[in-house]
VOGU-3710 file (C-alpha; in Angstrom, 3 decimals, decimal comma):
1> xxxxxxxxxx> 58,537/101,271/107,847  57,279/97,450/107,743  56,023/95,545/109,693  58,620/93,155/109,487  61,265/96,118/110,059  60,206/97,886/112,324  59,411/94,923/114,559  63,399/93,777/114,095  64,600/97,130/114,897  62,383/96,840/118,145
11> xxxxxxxxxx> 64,138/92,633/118,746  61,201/90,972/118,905  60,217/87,812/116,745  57,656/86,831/114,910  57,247/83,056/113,896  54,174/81,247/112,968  53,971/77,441/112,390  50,711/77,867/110,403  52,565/78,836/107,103  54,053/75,658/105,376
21> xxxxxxxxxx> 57,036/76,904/102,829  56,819/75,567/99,015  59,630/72,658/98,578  60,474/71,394/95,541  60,365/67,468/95,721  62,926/67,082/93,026  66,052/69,183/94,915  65,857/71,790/92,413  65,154/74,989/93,705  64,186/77,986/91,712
31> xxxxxxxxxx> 64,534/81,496/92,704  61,710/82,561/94,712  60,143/86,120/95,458  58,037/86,784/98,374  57,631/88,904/101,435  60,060/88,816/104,730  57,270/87,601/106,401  57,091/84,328/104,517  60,937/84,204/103,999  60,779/84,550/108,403
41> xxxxxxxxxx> 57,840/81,619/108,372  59,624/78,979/105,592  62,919/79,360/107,621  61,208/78,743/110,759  59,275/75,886/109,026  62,618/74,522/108,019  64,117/73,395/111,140  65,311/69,854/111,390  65,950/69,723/107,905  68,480/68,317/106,023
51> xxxxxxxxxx> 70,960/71,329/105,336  69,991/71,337/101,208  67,142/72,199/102,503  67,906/75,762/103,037  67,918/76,061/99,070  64,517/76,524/99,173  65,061/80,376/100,025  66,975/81,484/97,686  65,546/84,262/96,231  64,235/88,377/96,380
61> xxxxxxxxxx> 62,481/89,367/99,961  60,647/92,307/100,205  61,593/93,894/103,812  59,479/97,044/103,140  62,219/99,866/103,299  64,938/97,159/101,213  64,303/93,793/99,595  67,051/90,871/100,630  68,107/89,009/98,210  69,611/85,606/99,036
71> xxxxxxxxxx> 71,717/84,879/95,435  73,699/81,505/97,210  73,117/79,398/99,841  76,597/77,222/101,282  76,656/73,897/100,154  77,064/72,513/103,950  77,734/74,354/107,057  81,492/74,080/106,346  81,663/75,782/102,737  82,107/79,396/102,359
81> xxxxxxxxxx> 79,124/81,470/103,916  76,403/82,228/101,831  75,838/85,390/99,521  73,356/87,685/100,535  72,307/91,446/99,148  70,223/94,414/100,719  69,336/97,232/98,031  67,093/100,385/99,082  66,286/103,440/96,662  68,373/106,195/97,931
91> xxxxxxxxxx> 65,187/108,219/98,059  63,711/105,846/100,585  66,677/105,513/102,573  66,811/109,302/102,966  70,749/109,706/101,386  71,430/113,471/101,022  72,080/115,149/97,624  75,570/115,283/98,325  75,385/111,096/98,224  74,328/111,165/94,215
101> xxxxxxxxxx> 76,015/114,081/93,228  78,702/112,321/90,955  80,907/109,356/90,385  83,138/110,361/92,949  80,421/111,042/95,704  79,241/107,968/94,593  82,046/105,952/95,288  82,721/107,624/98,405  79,036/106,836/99,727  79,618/103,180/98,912
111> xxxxxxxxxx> 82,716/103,164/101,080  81,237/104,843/103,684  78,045/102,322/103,668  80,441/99,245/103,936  82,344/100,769/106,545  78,720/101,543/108,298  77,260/97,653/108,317  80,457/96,579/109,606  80,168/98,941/112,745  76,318/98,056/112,974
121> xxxxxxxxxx> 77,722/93,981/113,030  79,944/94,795/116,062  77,149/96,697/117,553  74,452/94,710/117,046  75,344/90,801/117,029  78,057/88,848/118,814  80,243/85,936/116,599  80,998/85,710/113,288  77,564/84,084/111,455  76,931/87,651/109,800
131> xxxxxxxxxx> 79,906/89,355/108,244  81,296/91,993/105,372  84,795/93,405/103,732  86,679/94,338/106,143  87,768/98,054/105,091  91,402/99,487/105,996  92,328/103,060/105,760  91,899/103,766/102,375  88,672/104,813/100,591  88,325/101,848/97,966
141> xxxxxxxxxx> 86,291/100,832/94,914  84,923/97,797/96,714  82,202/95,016/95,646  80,630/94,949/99,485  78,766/98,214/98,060  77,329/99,843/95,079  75,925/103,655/95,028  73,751/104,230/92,009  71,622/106,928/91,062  68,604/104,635/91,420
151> xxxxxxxxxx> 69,246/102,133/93,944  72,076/101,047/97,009  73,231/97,700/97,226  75,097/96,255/100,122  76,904/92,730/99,694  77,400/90,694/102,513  77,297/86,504/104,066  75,669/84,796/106,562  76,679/81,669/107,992  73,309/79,678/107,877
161> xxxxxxxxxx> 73,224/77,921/111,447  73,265/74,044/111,580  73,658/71,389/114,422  76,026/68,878/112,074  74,324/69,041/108,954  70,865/69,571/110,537  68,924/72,958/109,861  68,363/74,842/113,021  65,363/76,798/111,255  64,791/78,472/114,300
171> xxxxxxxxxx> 67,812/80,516/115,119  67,938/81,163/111,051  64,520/82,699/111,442  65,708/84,946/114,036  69,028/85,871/112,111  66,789/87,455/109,569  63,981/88,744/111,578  65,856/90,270/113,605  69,607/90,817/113,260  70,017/91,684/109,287
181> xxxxxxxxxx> 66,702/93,538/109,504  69,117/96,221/112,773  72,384/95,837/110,662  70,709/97,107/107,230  68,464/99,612/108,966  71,169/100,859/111,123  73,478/101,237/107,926  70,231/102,277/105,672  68,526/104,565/107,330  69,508/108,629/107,422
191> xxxxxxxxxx> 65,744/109,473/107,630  65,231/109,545/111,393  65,936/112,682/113,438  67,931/110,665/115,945  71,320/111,923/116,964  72,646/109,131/115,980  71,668/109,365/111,942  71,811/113,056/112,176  76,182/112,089/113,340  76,015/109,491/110,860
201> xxxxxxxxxx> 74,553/112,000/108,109  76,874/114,308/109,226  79,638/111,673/109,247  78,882/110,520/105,379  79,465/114,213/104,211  82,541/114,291/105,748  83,755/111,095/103,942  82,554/112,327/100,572  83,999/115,735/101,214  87,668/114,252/101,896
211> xxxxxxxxxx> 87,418/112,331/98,794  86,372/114,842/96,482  89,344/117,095/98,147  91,316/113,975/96,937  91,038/113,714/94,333  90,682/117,470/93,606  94,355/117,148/94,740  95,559/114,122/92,481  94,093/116,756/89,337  96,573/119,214/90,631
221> xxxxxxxxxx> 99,524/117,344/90,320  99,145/117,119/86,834  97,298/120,564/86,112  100,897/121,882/88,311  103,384/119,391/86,726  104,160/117,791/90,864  104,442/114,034/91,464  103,218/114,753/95,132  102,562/116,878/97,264  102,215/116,883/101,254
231> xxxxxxxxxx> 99,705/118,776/103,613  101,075/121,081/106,354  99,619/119,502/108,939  99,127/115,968/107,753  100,272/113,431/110,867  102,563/110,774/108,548  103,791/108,792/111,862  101,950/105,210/112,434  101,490/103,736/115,471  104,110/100,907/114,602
241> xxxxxxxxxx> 105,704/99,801/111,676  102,981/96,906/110,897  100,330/99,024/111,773  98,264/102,106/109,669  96,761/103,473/112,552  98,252/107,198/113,034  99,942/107,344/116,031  98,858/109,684/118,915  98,553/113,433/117,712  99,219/114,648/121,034
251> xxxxxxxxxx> 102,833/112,939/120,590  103,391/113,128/117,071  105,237/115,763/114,666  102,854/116,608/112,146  104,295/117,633/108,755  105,431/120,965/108,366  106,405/122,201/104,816  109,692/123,157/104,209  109,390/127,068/103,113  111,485/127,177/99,650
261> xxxxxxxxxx> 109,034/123,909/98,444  105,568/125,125/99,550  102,682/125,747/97,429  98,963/126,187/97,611  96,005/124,156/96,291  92,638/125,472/96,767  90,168/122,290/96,916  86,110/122,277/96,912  85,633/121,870/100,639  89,377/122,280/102,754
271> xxxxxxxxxx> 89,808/125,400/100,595  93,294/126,875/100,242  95,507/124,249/101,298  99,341/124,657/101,907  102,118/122,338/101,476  105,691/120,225/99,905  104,918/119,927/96,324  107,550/117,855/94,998  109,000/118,369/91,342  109,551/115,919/88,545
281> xxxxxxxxxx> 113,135/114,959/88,539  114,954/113,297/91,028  114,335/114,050/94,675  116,425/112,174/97,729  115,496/111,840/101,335  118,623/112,037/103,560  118,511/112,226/107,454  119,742/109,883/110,338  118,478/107,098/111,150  115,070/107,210/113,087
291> xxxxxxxxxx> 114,249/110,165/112,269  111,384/109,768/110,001  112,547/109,236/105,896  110,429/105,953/105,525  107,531/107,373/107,567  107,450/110,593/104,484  108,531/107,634/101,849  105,653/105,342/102,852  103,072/108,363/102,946  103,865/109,314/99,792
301> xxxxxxxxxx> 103,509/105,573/98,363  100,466/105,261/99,844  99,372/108,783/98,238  97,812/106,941/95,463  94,884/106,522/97,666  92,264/108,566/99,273  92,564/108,066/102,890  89,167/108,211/105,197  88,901/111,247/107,681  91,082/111,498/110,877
311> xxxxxxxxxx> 93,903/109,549/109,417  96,137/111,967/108,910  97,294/111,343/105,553  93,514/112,812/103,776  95,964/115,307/102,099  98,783/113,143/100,518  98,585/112,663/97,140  101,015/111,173/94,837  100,599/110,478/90,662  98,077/107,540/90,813
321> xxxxxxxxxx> 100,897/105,034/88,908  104,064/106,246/91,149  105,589/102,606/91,768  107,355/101,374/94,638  110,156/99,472/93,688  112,264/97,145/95,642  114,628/94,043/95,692  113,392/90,855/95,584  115,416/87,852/96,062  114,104/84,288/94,385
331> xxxxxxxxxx> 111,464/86,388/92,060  110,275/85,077/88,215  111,397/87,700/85,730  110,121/86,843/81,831  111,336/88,275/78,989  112,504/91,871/80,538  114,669/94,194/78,905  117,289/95,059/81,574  120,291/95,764/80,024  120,056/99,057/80,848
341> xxxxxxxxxx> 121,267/98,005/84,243  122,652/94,644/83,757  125,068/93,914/80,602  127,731/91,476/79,715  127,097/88,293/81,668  129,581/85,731/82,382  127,469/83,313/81,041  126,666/85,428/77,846  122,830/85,812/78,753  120,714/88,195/76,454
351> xxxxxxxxxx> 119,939/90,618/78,815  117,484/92,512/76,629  115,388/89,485/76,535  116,260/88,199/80,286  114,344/85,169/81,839  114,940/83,850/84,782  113,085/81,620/87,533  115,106/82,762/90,642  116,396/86,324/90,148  118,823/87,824/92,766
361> xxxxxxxxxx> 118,595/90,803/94,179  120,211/93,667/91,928  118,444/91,283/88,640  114,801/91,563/90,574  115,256/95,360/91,317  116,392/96,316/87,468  113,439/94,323/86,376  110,894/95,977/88,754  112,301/99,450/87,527  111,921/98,092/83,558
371> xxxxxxxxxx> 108,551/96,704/84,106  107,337/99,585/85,829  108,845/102,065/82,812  107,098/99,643/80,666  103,938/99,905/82,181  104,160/103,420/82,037  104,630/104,633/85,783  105,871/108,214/85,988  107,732/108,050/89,013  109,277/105,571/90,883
381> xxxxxxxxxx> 109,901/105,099/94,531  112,915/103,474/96,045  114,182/103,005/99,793  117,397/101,702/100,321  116,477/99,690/103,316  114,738/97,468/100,979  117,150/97,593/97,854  119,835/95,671/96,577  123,236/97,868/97,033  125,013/96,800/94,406
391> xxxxxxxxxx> 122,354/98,408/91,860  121,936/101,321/93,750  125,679/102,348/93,998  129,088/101,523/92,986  131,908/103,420/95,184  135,188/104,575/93,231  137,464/102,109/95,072  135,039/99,163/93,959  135,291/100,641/90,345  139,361/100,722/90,664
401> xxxxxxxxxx> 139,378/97,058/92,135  136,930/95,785/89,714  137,677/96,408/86,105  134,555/97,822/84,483  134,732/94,942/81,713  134,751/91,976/84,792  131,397/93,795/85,996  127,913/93,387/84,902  125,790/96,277/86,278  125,422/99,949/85,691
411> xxxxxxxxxx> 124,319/101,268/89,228  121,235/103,592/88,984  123,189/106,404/90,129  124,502/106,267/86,476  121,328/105,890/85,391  118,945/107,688/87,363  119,416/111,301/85,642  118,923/109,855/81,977  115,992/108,043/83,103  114,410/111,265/84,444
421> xxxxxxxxxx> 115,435/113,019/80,901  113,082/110,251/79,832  109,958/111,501/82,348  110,458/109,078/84,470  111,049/111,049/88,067  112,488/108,601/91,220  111,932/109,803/94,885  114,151/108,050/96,864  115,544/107,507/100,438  119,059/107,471/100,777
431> xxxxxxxxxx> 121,258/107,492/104,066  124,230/105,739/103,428  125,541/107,279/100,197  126,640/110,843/98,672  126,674/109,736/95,698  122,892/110,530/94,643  123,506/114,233/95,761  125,437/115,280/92,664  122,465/113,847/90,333  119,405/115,217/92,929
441> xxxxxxxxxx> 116,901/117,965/91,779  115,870/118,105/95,415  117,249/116,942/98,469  115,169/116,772/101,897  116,319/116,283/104,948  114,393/114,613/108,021  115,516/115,665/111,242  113,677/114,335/114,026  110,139/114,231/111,464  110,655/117,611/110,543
451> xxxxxxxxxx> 111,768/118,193/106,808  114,224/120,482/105,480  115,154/121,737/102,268  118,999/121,078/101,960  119,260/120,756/98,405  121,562/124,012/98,173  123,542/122,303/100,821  124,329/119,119/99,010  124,888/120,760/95,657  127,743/122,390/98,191
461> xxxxxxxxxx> 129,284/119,699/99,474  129,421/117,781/96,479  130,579/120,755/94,676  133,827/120,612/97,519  134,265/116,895/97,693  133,762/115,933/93,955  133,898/112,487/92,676  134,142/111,237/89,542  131,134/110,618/87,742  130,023/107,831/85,440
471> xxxxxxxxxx> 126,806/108,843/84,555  124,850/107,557/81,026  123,240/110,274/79,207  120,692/108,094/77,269  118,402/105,491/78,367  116,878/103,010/76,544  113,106/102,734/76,824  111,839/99,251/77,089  109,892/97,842/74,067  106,250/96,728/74,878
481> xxxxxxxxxx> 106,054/93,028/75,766  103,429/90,913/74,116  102,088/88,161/76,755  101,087/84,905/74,924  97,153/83,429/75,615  97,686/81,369/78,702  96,336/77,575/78,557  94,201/76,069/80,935  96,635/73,852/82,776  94,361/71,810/84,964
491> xxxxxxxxxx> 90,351/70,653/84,253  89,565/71,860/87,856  90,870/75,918/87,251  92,037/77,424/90,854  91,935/80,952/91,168  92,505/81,893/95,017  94,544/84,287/97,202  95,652/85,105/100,661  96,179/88,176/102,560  98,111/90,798/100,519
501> xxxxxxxxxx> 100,628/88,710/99,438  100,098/85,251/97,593  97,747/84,531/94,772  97,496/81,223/93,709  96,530/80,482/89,658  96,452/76,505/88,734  99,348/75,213/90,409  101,542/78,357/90,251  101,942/80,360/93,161  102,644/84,156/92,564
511> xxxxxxxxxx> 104,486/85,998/95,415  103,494/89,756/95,371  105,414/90,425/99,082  107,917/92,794/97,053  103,979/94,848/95,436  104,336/96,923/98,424  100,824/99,250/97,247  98,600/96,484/97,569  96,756/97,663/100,621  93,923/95,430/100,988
521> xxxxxxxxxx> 93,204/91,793/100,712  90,082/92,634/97,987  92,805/94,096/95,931  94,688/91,085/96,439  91,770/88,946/95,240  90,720/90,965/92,325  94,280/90,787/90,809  94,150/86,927/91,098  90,869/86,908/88,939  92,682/89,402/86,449
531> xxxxxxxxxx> 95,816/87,674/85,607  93,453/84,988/84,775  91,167/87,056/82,668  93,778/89,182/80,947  96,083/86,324/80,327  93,288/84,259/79,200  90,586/85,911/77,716  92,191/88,987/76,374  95,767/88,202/75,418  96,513/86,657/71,903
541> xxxxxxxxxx> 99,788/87,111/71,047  99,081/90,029/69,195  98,456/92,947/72,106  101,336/94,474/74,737  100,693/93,648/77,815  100,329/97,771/79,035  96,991/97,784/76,311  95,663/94,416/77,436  95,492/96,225/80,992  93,729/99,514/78,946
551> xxxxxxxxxx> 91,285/97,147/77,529  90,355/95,917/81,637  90,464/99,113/83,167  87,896/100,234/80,446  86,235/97,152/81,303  86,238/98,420/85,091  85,214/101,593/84,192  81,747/100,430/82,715  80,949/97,536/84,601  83,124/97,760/88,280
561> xxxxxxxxxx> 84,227/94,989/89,994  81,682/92,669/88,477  83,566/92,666/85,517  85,959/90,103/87,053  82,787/87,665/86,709  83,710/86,919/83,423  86,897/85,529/84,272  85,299/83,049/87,218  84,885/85,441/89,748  81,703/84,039/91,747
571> xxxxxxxxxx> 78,139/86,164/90,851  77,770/89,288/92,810  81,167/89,231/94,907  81,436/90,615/97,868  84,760/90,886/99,077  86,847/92,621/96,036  88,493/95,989/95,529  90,209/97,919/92,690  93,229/96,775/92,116  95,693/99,896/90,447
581> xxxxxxxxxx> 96,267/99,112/86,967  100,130/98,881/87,327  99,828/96,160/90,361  97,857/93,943/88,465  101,072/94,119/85,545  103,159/93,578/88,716  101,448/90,096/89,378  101,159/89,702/85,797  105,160/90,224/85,806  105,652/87,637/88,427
591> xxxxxxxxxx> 103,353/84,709/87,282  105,711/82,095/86,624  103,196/80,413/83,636  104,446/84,044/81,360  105,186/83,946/78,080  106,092/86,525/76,051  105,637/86,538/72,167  109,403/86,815/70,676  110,407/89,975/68,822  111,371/88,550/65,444
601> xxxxx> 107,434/86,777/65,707  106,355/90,445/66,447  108,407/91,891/63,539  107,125/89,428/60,938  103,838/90,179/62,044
//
């Protein structure tokens, strides 16, 4: 350990006046290298400055066990915090094999890390002046933190202290001799024989281990022809509706497979798992009310993801591009093929080619299920809480008082068997209607959480209380879509978001409330910087818009997250995580500034 480290870890400080930093006398300040000694001594030395001042440091600090890297500094104490990165060799830092082993150990390491500093910030500092991604349940790709095979680099800010717009060198001095020198250590470090890194070593297997059993179980979905399967065991109940934190096991029903749907999975490290695998086809979720069909629905939405360890959902895994799909009232829809659905307007619209800037309910949810077929997700998800009715069903008395001819939409009950014929499965709750049983592959039942197989049942009584039935035998595929290059509307570009909901490009606003798999506000943020880059960079007119998001998740794939640099993303970002291909063609779907290349333009092409 250094000096300099070892003397943080122990809270003391060491300042010396006699060491005068280099200034430039022109305000422009190169990147400087140095050790943390001199970076402690100029910041010291600084105090009293002007806040430019603090320019001067920007640069690589060699801490002894990691180097600091200071790659921005705020442009007054009010901007956004400044960017700051501690890398280590993985060797040095003492990372167990099991950390390097592969991509996916990798990945899970880097979650684990950010996860780590976070806990050391609570733990070791009060206020906000240091501070990192905040991570929710689900193990992420995330910028905060990179795992390679030859170094570990954490991302992170500091709010560099001022009185007004006066340095206080003094207290910034201390911030890095002593509080980022605990927080990277205490993250860093799995060398000591502590009980504290031997838990935390112990602790980072764990988290690698559940993702590798992950995604071990997203492989055999496909390799077993399931859209998702469910853990005995797994505790799907949340503390409240707005919250992801399981709720009390002592209290809660975990999930229990029903007998005629169970199958076994062996993974590297739970072994032989059993549990629901669910079919392709279409599979509905009956039961009363309360008793627990959104809480399976939502679990298996959020299947997608890896989940970290303890909360309940680590074996839940669903076919990476399942989409939720759901009415939304007031949304943009471009250029979408829905006539599969909708047909006939009043007003004559082309509903193979439908535009509109303030779609109702039933037009939102036919163009959420086209764009997601477009985009190529294999199953789609669909709660009729959050659904428009009039899509979903279409009772025989409403087809004898209105005459077929007088009405524009084919419910997806008509629909739903042909688009399955197509490999397009649907999971879907459904409490209020029998109509769905006659065209369900699978029907479960939740009865007070616990899930039952009633599909022999329901074949039953729809077998003794027919109806008639209206369903379409062929569905339509959408044709690709082929997004125009977006302009630059304004000489000052915007690119900004907020929480999971709202991205902001230019002077368009882009509502993603109805994206319901956007889990995390560094999704949220990434997606704003790749409608911008796909639209603008990669689009031309000539490319559908399902290969233009190929040609990003390749870029992904060989760069990460830093790929989004290209598009404006600031240098080194700290606060991003991958976005799923197919919600990033959901924001793409609801950015008002669209445009889609018309066919005939296509065809003469």
């Amino acid at each position: 350990m250094p000096a300099g480290a070892t003397c943080a870890r122990g809270g003391a400080t060491r300042y010396d006046r006699g060491m005068v930093p280099r200034f430039h006398t022109d305000d422009k300040f190169h990147k400087r290298s140095g050790s943390d000694t001199e970076l402690i001594r100029d910041l010291d030395r600084l105090d009293g400055r002007s806040y430019g001042s603090y320019k001067s440091v920007i640069g690589d600090w060699d801490y002894g066990d990691f180097s600091l890297s200071i790659d921005r500094i705020q442009s007054d104490p009010y901007a956004p915090p400044s960017s700051i990165r501690a890398t280590a060799k993985p060797d040095r830092m003492g990372l167990p094999p099991e950390a390097l082993a592969n991509g996916q150990a990798r990945l899970a390491t880097a979650d684990f890390l950010a996860r780590a500093f976070e806990v050391a910030i609570r733990n070791r500092i009060r206020g906000g002046a240091i501070r990192i991604a905040h991570p929710g349940p689900e193990i992420l790709q995330r910028s905060s933190a990179k795992v390679m095979p030859d170094h570990v680099e954490i991302r992170f800010q500091v709010q560099m202290p001022a009185r007004g717009r006066t340095i206080m060198g003094r207290e910034a001095a201390r911030i890095f001799d002593v509080d980022i020198p605990n927080i990277v250590m205490d993250t860093f470090d799995f060398v000591s024989d502590d009980d504290i890194t031997i838990a935390k070593t112990s602790a980072l297997k764990t988290h690698i281990a559940t993702y590798e059993d992950h995604c071990a179980l997203i492989d055999s979905l496909a390799e077993n022809n399931w859209v998702s399967f469910i853990a005995d065991g797994s505790l799907l109940a949340r503390k409240s509706g707005i919250s992801q934190v399981p709720m009390d096991a002592d209290t809660a029903v975990t999930f229990e497979s029903p007998q005629t749907l169970r199958q076994t999975v062996n993974l590297p490290h739970a072994g032989t798992v059993s549990g629901m695998a669910i079919a392709p086809g279409v599979t509905v979720i009956v039961g009363g009310g309360y008793h627990g069909k959104s809480t399976l629905l939502s679990a298996i939405q959020r299947g997608v993801y890896a989940h970290v360890p303890s909360d309940g959902r680590e074996l839940v895994a669903t076919l990476p591009d399942a989409m939720k799909v759901r009415a939304a009232d007031g949304r943009t829809v471009t250029g979408v093929d829905v006539s599969p659905f909708i047909s006939h307007l009043p007003a004559g619209a082309d509903t193979t080619n439908f535009s509109t800037s303030n779609a109702s309910g039933s037009t939102s949810q036919a163009a959420a299920i086209m764009e997601a077929v477009e985009l190529g997700s294999p199953l789609l998800l669909i709660d009729e809480d959050t659904s428009a009715t009039n899509l979903l069903i279409r009772d025989e008395r409403m087809r004898a008082l209105v005459a077929t001819e007088k009405e524009p939409i084919t419910p997806l009950v008509d629909r739903i068997g042909a688009l399955a014929k197509q490999n397009v499965s649907t999971i879907m709750v459904m409490g209020g209607s029998g109509d769905y049983l006659d065209v369900a592959d699978c029907v479960l039942m939740l009865d007070t959480y616990r899930c039952v197989d009633v599909t022999a049942r329901a074949k039953d009584v729809a077998e003794h209380m027919p109806r008639p039935r209206n369903d379409k035998q062929e569905f339509a595929m959408p044709a690709p879509r082929i997004p125009h290059r977006l302009r630059p509307t304004s000489d000052r570009p915007k690119t900004k978001s907020a929480g999971l909901d709202e991205i902001t490009i230019d002077r368009q606003t882009i509502t993603l409330t109805d994206v319901e798999q956007i889990v995390d506000p560094g999704q949220t943020e990434a997606i704003a910087w790749a409608v911008r880059g796909v639209l603008e960079n990669y689009a031309a007119g000539k490319m559908a818009l399902a290969e233009l998001l190929a040609r990003l998740e390749r870029q992904f794939a060989s760069e990460g997250l830093d790929a989004l640099t290209k598009f404006g993303a600031r240098s080194y970002p700290a606060f991003l995580a991958r976005p799923r291909r197919v919600d990033i063609g959901a924001a793409i779907n609801r950015f008002r500034g669209l445009s889609i290349v018309a066919t005939d333009s296509v065809e003469k092409d």
